[in-house]
N, C-alpha and C positions, 0 to 999 in steps of 0.2 A: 205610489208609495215607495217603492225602489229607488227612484232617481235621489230624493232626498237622503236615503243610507250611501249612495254611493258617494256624496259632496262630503258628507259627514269623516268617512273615510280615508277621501282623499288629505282633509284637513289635519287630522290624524298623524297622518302620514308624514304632512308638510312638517306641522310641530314638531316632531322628532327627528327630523333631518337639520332644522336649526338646532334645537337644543343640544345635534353631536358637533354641527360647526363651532357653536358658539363654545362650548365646552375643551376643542380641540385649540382655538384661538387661546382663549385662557390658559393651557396648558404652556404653550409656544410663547408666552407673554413673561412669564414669571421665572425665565433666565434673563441674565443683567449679559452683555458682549464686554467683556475687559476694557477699559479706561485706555490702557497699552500694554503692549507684550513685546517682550525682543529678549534673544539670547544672543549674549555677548560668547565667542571663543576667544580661546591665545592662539590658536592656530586655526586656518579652515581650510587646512592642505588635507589635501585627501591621503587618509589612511595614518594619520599622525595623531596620537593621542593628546586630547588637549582639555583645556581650562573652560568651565561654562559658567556665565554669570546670567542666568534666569531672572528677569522683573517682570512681575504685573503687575497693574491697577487695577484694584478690585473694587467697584462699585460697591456690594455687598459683603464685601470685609471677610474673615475666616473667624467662626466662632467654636466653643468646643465639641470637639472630637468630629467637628466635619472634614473632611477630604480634599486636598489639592490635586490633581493628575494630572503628568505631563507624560504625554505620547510623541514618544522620538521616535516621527516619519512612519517609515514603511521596514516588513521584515528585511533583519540583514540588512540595516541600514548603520546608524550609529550601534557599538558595541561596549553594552559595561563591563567592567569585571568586577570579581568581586564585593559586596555591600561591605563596607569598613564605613561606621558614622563618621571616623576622623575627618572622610572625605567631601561632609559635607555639613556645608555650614546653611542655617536660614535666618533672614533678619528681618524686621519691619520698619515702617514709619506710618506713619498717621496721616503725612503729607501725600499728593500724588508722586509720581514718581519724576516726576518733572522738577517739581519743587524740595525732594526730599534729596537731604544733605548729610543727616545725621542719621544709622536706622541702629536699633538696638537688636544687640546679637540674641537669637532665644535657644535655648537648650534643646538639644539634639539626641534620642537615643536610638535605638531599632524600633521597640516600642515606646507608643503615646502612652504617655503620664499625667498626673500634675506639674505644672509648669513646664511639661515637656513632648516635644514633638515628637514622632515616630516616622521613621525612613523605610519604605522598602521597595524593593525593587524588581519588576519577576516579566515575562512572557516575550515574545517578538514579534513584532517591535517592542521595543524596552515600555516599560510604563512605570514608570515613577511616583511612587503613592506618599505625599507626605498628610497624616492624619494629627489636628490639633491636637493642644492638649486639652484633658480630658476635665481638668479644673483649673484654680489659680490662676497664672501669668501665662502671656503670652500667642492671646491672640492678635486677629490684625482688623484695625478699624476699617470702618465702613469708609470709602474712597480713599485707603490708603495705598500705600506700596509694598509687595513685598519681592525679595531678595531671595534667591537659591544658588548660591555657591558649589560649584561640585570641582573637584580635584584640587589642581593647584592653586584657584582661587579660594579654596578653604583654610581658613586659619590649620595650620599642621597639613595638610590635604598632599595628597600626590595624585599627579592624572590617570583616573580610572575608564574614563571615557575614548574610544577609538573613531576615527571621524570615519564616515563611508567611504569606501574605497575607490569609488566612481564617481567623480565631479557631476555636480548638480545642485537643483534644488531642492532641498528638504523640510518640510513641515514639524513645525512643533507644535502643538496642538494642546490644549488647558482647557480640563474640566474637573469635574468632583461634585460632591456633594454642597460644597460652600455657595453653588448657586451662578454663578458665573462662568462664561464660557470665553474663549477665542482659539489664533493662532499666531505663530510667526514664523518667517521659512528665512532658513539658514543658507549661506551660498555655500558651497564646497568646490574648492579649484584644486587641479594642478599643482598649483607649486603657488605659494603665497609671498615668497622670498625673494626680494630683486636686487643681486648681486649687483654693486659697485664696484670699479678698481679703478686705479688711478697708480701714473708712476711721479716720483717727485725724484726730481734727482737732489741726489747729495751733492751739496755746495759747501764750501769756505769763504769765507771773506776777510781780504786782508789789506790794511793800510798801512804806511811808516807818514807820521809827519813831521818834517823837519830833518832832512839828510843829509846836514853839515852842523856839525857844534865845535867849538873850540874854549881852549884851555888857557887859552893867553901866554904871557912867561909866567914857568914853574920857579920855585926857587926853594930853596930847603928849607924855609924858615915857616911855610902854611902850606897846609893842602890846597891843590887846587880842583876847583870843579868845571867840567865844560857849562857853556853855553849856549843855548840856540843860534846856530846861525855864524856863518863863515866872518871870522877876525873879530868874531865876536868880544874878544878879550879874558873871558873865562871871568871864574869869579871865586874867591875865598871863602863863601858862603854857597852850601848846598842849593844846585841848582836843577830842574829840569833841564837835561840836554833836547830830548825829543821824545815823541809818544809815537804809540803806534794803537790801532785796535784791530779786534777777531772777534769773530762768529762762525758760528755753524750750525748746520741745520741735521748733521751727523751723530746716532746716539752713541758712538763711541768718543764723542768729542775731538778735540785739536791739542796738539801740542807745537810752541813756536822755541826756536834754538837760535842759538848763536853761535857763529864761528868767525876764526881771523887774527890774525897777529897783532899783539898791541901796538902802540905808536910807535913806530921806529923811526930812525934818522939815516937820511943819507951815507952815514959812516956805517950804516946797520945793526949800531946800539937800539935796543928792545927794550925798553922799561918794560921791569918785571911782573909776568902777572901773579896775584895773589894767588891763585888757585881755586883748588873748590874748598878749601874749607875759610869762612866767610871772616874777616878779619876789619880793624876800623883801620881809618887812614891815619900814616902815623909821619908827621915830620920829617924829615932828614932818611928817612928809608924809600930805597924806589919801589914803587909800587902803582900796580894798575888795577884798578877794578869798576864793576858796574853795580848796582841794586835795583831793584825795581818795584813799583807798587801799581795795585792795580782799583779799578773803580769801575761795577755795576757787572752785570751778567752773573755766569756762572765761574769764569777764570781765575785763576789765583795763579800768586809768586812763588813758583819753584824753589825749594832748598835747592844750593846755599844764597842763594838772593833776596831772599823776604826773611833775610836777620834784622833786625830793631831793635833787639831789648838788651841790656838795658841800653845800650847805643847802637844807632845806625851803621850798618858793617857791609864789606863790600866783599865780592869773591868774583874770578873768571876763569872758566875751564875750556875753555874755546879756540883752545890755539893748534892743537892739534887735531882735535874731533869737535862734531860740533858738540854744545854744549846745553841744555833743554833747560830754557830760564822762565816758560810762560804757560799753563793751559788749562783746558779744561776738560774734568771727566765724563761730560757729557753735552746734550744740544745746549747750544748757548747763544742769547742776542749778544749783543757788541760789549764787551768788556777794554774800556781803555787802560793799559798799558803806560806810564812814565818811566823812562827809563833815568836815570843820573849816574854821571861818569867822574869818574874821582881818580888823581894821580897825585905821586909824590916821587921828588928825585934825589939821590943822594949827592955830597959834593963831588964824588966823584962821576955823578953822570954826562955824559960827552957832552958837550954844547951842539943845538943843531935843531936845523926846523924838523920836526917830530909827525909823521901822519899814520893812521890807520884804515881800514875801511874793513868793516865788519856787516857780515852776511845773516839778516834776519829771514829764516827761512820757514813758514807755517804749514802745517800737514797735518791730515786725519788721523785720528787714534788719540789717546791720550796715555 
């Protein structure tokens, strides 16, 4: 009669050793593991305070006044300061986090509200409590994304967050009441910075093209104008003599000058130069001068050289010093340079074959 109480017994026993298993599976079943998890920094230089963009996927979504928790690592790991809401901003989307593009910003105080979230922050390691709100707007769907902004990724925010001082790996870790769990672990290095240098040096570039022009015979009765190119004949109509171009790769730019005696003759009669203040060419008066214009870059024509209005005027100060007719105040690609030479003689200028040669000289600075 015994042996039968003891089988009885034993069954007993067995049932209630399932029903704790069965019970404790259950229990283990009904958290969701995050969709994704990752925190973004602006820095993850050890010991630099910096920017953190928190997402998850949350299968089971956040509904009201249930609990987000985010556990930064181990003590004396990451350090906050101070709670200030400015510094933190939270957002959602509907979409996962993969797919979400657009999330809608939700209201942020110390305490959970209607329509409004609640931030706090307390222990070490830090633990991060954000609690829904408590009616109206602003929870986050089921498989949706959400967004936790802290410092200077928060709209107004400044970085409150200190990164661990000891390079490694550190765990962030998400739970709460909303049902769902994970983690993600943050790298922390050294130095996250990798200096570039490079030297460039400072260059100029300079060309003359065309370095012979002539005037032909002058005569008192038209100005005349050189033209490219040796016996060229000159010509009574404004002509390009020669061009020249400059660049530089210098942010104080270039300045190109002139210097040189105007054409003189064998008997070492000098036709006169205009000067610096820029005058037109006038018949029967002797007279020397150049103007200049220029095309593309950043260069321009030096006063007294770039007069035009209302007529084209000529000036040369070059005969004793040089004289600065071209530049630019800063880096510049190639700007060309036409130069046009213009003379006129009186009847009393000597008779006599007339030459010049004038010194274009280009240098940094402007």
């Amino acid at each position: 009669m015994r042996l039968p109480a003891l089988k009885k017994g034993i069954s007993v026993a067995l049932i209630a050793m399932l029903s704790v298993l069965s019970l404790s599976v259950s229990m283990w079943s009904s958290a969701a593991s995050l969709g994704s998890s990752r925190d973004t920094l602006s820095t993850i230089k050890a010991g630099e305070l910096a920017g953190h963009v928190l997402r998850i996927e949350t299968p089971s979504g956040v509904q009201y006044s249930e609990t987000v928790l985010f556990s930064f690592s181990v003590a004396s790991s990451f350090v906050f300061g101070a709670l200030d809401v400015n510094d933190y901003d939270i957002l959602a989307s509907s979409l996962d986090c993969d797919s979400a593009t657009i999330f809608t910003d939700l209201n942020v105080a110390a305490s959970a509200g209607a329509n409004t979230w609640g931030v706090a922050t307390s222990g070490n390691p830090v633990l991060l409590t954000l609690t829904a709100p408590s009616s109206g707007t602003g929870q986050v769907a089921a498989g949706g994304c959400m967004e936790v902004r802290i410092g200077s990724t928060a709209s107004g925010g400044t970085d409150v967050v200190t990164n661990p001082i000891t390079p490694g790996v550190y765990r962030v870790t998400t739970g709460g009441t909303f049902g769902d769990s994970g983690f993600t672990d943050v790298v922390i290095i050294g130095e996250d910075v990798v200096t570039v240098t490079a030297n460039v040096d400072q260059h100029i570039t300079f060309s003359i093209t065309g370095t012979d022009v002539d005037y032909g015979l002058a005569t008192t009765q038209a100005t005349r104008y050189a033209t490219p190119g040796a016996g060229s004949g000159g010509s009574s109509v404004e002509t390009v003599g020669n061009t020249f171009r400059a660049s530089t790769n210098a942010l104080t730019g270039y300045t190109i000058t002139v210097q040189g005696v105007p054409p003189t003759a064998f008997n070492l009669n000098t036709l006169d130069p205009i000067g610096t203040t820029s005058s037109i060419g006038i018949p029967g008066i002797e007279q020397f001068g150049i103007r200049l214009s220029a095309v593309g870059g950043s260069g321009t024509v030096l006063a007294p050289y770039n007069d035009v209005f209302p007529q084209k005027k000529y000036a040369y100060g070059g005969t004793l010093s040089a004289s600065s007719v071209v530049g630019s105040p800063a880096s510049s690609v190639d700007t060309v340079y036409s130069v046009y030479y213009m003379a006129n003689i009186h009847e009393s200028t000597p008779g006599g074959n007339y030459e010049a040669n004038f010194d274009y000289i280009a240098s940094v600075g402007f």
